[in-house]
C-alpha positions in Angstrom: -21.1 -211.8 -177.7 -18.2 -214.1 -176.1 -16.7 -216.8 -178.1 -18.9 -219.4 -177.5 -21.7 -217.4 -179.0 -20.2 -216.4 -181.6 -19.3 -220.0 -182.6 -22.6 -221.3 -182.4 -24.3 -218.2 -184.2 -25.3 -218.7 -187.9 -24.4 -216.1 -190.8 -27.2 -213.8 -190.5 -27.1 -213.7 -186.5 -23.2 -212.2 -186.6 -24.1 -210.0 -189.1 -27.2 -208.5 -187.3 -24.8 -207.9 -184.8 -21.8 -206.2 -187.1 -24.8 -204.0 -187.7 -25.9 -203.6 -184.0 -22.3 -202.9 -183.3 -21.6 -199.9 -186.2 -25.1 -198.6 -184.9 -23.2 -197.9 -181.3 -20.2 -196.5 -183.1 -21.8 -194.6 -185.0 -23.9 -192.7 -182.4 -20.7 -192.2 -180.6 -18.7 -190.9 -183.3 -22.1 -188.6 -184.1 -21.5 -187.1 -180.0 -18.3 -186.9 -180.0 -18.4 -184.5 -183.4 -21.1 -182.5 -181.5 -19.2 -182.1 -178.6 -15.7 -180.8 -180.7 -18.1 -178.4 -182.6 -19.4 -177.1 -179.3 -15.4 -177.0 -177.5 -14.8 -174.6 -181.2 -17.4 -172.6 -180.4 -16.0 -172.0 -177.0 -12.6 -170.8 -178.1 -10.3 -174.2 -177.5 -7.4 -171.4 -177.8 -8.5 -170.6 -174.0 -9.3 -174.1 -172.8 -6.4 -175.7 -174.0 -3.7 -172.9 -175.9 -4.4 -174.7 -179.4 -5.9 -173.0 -182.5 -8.9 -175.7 -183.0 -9.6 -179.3 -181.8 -7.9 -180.4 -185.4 -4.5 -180.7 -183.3 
C-alpha cells in the first residue's frame, strides 16, 4: 500500500490490511520454524559446527 493509499484509506481498510500483513508474517515465521526443526533433525553440528540452530 504506498502512501497515497494509505492516506486515502478509511479505519477499517488499514486495519484489514495490518491483518492481511501479520497473515504473511505469520506463514513465514510458521516455515521458517519448520525448516530449523528439519536443519536439528539433520545434525546442524555437521552443517554448520554449532550444537543447535539456537546459536
Amino acid at each position: 500500500m504506498d502512501r497515497e493509499a494509505v492516506w486515502q484509506a478509511d479505519a477499517a481498510a488499514l486495519a484489514d490490511r495490518v491483518v492481511s500483513l501479520l497473515t504473511v508474517v505469520r506463514s513465514a515465521e510458521a516455515e521458517i520454524g519448520a525448516l530449523l526443526v528439519e536443519i536439528e533433525s539433520r545434525g546442524v553440528m555437521e552443517l554448520f559446527g554449532y550444537r543447535s540452530t539456537a546459536r
